[in-house]
N, C-alpha and C positions, 0 to 999 in steps of 0.2 A: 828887231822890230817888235813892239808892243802891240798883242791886241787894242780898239778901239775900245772903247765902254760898253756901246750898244753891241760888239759882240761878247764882254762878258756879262751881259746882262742877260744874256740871250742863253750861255751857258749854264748859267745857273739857277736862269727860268725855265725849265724846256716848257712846248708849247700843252696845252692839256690834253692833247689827242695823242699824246708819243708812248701810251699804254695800248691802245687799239688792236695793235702787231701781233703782241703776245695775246689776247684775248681771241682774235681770229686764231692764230696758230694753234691754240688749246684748242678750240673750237674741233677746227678740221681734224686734229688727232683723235680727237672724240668720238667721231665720223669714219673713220677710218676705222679704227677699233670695231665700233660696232659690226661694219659691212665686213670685216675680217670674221668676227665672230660668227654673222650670220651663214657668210660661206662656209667653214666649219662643220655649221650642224648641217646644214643642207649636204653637203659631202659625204657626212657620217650615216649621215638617215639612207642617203641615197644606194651606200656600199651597206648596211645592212638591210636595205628592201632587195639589193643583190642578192645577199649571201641565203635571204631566205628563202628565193625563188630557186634556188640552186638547190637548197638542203629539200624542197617539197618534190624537185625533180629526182633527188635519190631515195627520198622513201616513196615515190611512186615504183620506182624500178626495182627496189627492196618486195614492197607487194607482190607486182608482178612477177618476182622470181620465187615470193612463195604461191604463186598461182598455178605457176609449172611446175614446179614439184608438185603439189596437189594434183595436177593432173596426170603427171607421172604415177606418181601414186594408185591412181585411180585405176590408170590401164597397168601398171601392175599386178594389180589387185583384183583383175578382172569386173571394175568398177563397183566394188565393195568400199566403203566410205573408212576412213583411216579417223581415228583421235584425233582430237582435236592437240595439235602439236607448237611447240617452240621449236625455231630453225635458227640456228648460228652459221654466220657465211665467214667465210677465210679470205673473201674478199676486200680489200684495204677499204675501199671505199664504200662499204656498206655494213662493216665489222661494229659499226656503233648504232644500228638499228635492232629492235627486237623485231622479230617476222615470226606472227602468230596464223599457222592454218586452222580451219576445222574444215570440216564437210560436214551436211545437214541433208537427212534425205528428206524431199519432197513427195507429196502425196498425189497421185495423175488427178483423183478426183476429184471435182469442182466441191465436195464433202465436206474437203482436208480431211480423211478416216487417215487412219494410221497404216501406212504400206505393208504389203503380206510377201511371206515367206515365197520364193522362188519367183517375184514378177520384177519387170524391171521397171524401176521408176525415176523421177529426175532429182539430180543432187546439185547443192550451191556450196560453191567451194567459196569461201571468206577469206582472205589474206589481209592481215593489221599489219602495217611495220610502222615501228613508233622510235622515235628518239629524245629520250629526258623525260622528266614529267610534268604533267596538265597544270600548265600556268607556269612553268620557267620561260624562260627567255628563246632558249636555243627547243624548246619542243615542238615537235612536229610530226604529224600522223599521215595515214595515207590506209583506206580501207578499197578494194577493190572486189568485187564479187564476178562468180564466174556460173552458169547453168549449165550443168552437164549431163546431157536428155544418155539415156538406158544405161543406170546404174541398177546393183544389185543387192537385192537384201539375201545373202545366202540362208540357206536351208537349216532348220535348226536355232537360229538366231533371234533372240527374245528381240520383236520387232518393235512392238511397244517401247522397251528400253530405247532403241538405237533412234525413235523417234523422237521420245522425253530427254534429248540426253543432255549433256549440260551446254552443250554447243545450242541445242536446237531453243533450251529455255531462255540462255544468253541472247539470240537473235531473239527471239519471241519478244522479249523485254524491249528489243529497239524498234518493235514493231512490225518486223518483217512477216512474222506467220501467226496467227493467232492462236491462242490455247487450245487444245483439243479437249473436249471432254471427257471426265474420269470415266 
């Protein structure tokens, strides 16, 4: 059997809408594409506002374990203020922070005069732990302060100095205590 005419007229007229198909179909991939991309970034952003909530929780704990040493320190020391120090931890998970202490002694009187030899007066223990540096990607800081009331300037001890000292001008600088006069 032979096709009719009017179907092959039909065959090699198709009708003008028979491109349509493929136009939707590129359409929707398009579409598709896109909301694939979108989930993506949303994914990625989302596992990195993770990971950074996580890295702020270990240089808090980084701090805080140079707080208690500081404090150790302190009652070692019969509350005698230690240098201002670098701490290294052999702990895996905190082996990539740096953990800076100082102690700064505090003056009792509403003055700020510089503390005297044999009286006890209050010290702020500083702990920074930091990882990377200011403006990378992966940087993160974490500064905690501690007030530890009857510390001691031992006997002897250029007081002046342990007041000026680079720890106390450091903090001075962020504001903390105001300059004492010469």
């Amino acid at each position: 059997m032979f096709p009719s005419d009017s179907t092959r007229a039909a065959v090699r007229h198709p009708p003008r809408d028979a491109g349509f198909t493929l136009v939707a179909a590129i359409f929707l991939l398009v579409v598709l594409a896109a909301l694939g991309a979108f989930l993506v970034s949303v994914a990625t952003t989302s596992e990195t506002s993770a990971d950074q909530y996580m890295e702020r929780g270990r240089a808090y704990q980084a701090a805080r374990a140079g707080l208690e040493w500081g404090m150790y320190e302190l009652a070692a020391s019969a509350g005698r203020c230690m240098p201002p120090t670098v701490l290294s931890t052999n702990a895996p998970t905190l082996a990539d922070f740096r953990i800076q202490v100082a102690c700064e002694i505090r003056p009792v009187s509403p003055a700020r005069e510089p503390p005297r030899s044999n009286e006890r007066h209050t010290c702020v223990l500083t702990s920074r732990a930091t990882r990377s540096r200011p403006g990378a990607v992966d940087y993160v800081a974490r500064e905690l302060h501690r007030t530890v009331a009857d510390c001691a300037v031992p006997a002897g001890e250029d007081v002046r100095r342990a007041f000026l000292s680079g720890t106390s001008a450091a903090i001075r600088g962020r504001g903390y205590v105001p300059a004492p006069a010469p």
